[in-house]
N, C-alpha and C positions, 0 to 999 in steps of 0.2 A: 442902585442895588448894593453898591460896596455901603456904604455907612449902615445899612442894617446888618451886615456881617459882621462890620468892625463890633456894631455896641454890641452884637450877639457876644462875643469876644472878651470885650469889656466888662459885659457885667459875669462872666464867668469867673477872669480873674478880678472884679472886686467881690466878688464871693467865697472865690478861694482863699483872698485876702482879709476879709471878714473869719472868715472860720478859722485861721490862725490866730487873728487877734484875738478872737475868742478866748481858745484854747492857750495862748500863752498866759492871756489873764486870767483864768479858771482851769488850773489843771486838775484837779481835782475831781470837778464838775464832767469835766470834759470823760476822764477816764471815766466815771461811773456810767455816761450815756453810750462809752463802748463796750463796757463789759454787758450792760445790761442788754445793748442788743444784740451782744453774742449769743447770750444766753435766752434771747427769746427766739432765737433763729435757731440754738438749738431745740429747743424745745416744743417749735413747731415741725422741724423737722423728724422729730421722735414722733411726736402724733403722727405725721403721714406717715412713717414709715410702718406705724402699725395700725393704723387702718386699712394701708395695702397688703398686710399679713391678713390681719383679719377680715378682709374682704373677700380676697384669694382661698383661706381655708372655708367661708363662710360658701362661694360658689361653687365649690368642689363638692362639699357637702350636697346640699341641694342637688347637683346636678346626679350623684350617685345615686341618692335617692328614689326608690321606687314609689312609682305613684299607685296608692293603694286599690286594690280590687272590691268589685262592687260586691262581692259576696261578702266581704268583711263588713262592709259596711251596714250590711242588714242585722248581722250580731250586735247583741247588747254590748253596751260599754267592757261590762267584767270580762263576756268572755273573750272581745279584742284583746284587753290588758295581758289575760294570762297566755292564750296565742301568740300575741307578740314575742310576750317576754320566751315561751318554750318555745319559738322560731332564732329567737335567738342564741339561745341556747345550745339549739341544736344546730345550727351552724357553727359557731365556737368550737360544737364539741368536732362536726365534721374535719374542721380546720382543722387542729387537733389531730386528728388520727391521721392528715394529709403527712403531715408534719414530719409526723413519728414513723410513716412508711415512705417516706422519701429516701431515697439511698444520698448520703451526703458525698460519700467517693465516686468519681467518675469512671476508676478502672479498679480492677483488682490489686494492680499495684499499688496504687496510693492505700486501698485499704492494710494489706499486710505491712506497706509502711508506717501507719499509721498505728497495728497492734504491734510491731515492733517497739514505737517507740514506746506505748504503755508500758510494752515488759520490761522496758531499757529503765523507767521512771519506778515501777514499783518494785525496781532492785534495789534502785540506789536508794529511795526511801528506806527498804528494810536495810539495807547495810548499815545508813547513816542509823538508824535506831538501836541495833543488834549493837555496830558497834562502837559506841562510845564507851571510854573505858570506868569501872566502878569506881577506882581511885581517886577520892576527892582532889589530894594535890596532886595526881597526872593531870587532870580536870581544870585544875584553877590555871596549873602552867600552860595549857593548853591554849586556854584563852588568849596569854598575851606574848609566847612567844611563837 
């Protein structure tokens, strides 16, 4: 049993032996067979990684998906299309108006802190406009010192 271990052994390190003599005699060669399969290793790994994106958004999809009612089905093509399209529509718009009647503040405090700070921001706006001075050289010295 030992002498099939040793040549196991053996011919590992005359391989590994081999592929240095290679490579000292070809360095060149050598580099380009490792850049190039960095590079195809990356670049299979970019595919999977967006096949498993697009796989992932692709079943999410579907799965959301309702499966359509038999009474659509008896409508002509046209008038599915434009049902669709005003089902759509009118969902968006629902959404929409969810949106806009949601209260974004949790208490009344955060809301008056909140118009606080507006009035605090549309002072210092007007101030900063009001008051910059008309004097071109107050104006220019202004700038740099």
């Amino acid at each position: 049993m030992e002498p099939v271990g040793v040549s196991t052994e053996m011919a590992l390190l005359s391989n590994v032996l081999a592929a240095y003599a290679f490579i000292t005699e070809n360095p060149e060669r050598a580099a380009l067979y490792f850049v190039s399969g960095v590079c195809i290793g990356l670049v299979l790994t970019l595919l999977a990684l967006v096949l498993r994106v697009s796989c992932r958004t692709d079943c999410k999809r579907s799965s959301t998906k309702k499966p359509p009612r038999e009474s659509d089905c008896d409508s002509s093509d046209s008038d599915a299309d434009s049902d669709s399209t005003s089902d759509v529509s009118a969902r968006r718009h629902r959404r929409f108006e969810r949106t806009l009647n949601m209260n974004v503040f949790t208490s009344a405090e955060e809301l008056e802190r909140a118009q606080r700070l507006e009035e605090r921001e549309r002072i210092i706006r007007e101030i900063w406009m009001n008051g910059q001075p008309d004097i071109p050289g107050t104006r220019s010295l202004n700038r740099y010192y």
